[in-house]
N, C-alpha and C positions, 0 to 999 in steps of 0.2 A: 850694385846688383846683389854680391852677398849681403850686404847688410839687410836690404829687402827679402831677400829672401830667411837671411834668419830670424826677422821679425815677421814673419808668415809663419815659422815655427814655433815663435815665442807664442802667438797669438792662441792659434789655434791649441797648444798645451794649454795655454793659462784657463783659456773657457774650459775646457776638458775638465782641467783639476777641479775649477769654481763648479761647474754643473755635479761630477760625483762626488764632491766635498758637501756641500749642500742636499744632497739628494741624501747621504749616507748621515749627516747629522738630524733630518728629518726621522727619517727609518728610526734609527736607535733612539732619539726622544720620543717618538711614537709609543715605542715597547714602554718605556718607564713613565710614561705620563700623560695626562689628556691629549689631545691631538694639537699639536703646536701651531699649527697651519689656518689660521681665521679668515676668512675674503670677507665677513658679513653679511650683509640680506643682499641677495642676489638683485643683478644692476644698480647697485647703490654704487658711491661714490668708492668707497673701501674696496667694494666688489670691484669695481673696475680698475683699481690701483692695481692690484694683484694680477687680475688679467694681461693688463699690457705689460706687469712685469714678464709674466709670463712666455707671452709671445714675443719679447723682446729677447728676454733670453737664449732661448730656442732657437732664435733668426740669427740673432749674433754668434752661437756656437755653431751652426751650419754655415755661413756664410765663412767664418773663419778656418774654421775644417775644409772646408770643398774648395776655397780657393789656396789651401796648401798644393791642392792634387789637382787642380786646373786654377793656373793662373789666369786665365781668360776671363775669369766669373769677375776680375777687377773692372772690365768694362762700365759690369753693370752698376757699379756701385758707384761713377759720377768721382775720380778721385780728385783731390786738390791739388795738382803737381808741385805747384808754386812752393807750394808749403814743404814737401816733401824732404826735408831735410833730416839728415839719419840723426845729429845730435840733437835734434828737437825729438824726432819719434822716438829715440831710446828714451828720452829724459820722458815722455808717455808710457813708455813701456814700464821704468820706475813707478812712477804716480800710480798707473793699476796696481802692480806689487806693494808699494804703501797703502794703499786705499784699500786693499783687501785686506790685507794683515791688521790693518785700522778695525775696519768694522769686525774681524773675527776676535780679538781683542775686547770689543766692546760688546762681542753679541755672547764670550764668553764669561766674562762679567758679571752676566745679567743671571748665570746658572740658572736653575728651575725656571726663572721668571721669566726665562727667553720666551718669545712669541715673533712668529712671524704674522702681524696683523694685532688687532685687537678684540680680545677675548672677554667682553664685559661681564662673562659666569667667572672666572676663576677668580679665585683669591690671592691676590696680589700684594705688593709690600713696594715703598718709592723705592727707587734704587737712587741715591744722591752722591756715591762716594766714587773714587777711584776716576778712570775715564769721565764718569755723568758728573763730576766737580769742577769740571772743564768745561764740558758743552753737554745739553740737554737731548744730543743726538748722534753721538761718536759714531753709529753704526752707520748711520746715514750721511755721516761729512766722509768718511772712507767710501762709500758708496759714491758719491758726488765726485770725490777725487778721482776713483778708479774710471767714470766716466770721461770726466775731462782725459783723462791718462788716456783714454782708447781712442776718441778722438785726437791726440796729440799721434798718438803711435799709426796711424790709420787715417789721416786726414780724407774725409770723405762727405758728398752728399748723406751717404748712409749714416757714417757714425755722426755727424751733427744734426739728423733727424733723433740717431740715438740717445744725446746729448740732451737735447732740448724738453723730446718728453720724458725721459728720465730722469730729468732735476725737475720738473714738472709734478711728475708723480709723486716723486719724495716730498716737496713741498706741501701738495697737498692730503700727504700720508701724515705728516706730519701736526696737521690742523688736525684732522680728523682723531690722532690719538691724543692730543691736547683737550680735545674736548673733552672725552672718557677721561684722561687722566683728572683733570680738573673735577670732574662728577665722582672719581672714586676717592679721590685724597683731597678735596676741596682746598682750605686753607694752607698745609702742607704744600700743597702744587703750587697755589699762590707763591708762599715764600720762595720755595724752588725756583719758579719761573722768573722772581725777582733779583734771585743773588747767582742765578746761572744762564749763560744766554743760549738761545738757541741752537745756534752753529757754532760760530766759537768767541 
């Protein structure tokens, strides 16, 4: 029961820190640069990545918050008991903390050229070294991992709905800025894509 209950604690912190870590890296690249934040043409595919980012976020930081101060709200969420094992959930509760640390790593990297989405005005440059000499998407395998990590820590109808369209999304975030990439660095991209893989 403690260990449940400190991984209630853990949870709800970590969304906390990710939603004003994110929120507060947003605000200040705002001040010093075009707007970092791209959905695309509204109900496009892009558009919609972002959205269900969106509301997925949001749901998992309130679900995690509210059922710190009512445990009851676990009802609702459908848990997996079976699973429930605390050295499995801690070792989820790691994989979020790597996976975060992963993509802020990679999405610091990227300096100026960070984007969240695809901004086919700005003036861009490959980025191929460091992290991106590894995998073609560091930001988004720590994002994947933090996933599985919440589901591991959290076994749940919810967090495997979380799971599913979440590597979902990235997947096809993924296609969609290979495309752009491919149109703005053409041959460049080619080789890239050739001597680096995807994921990893």
């Amino acid at each position: 029961m403690e260990d449940f209950y400190a991984l209630r604690v853990f949870l709800a912190a970590f969304f906390t820190f990710v939603a004003v870590f994110y929120t507060s890296l947003v605000l200040v690249k705002n001040r010093k640069q075009a707007p970092v934040v791209c959905m695309g043409e509204r109900f496009s595919q892009h558009w919609w990545n972002h959205v269900t980012f969106r509301v997925f976020r949001v749901s998992i930081w309130a679900v995690c918050v509210t059922r710190l101060f009512e445990p009851a709200t676990d009802q609702y969420l459908m848990r997996f008991n079976a699973l429930e094992i605390p050295q499995i959930m801690w070792a989820g509760a790691a994989f979020m903390v790597l996976g975060f640390g992963l993509a802020i790593a990679a999405n610091f990297s990227l300096g100026k050229q960070w984007r969240s989405g695809v901004d086919s005005t700005a003036t861009q440059q490959l980025v191929d070294h460091g992290l991106y000499n590894i995998s073609r998407n560091p930001a988004y395998v720590g994002v994947a991992i933090a996933q599985a990590g919440f589901f591991m820590a959290l076994p749940s109808l919810f967090t495997l709905v979380c799971l599913v369209v979440g590597w979902h999304a990235l997947y096809t975030q993924v296609k969609i800025e290979e495309v752009e990439l491919s149109s703005q660095f053409s041959n460049d991209y080619q080789q890239y894509q050739q001597s680096v893989p995807r994921w990893l």
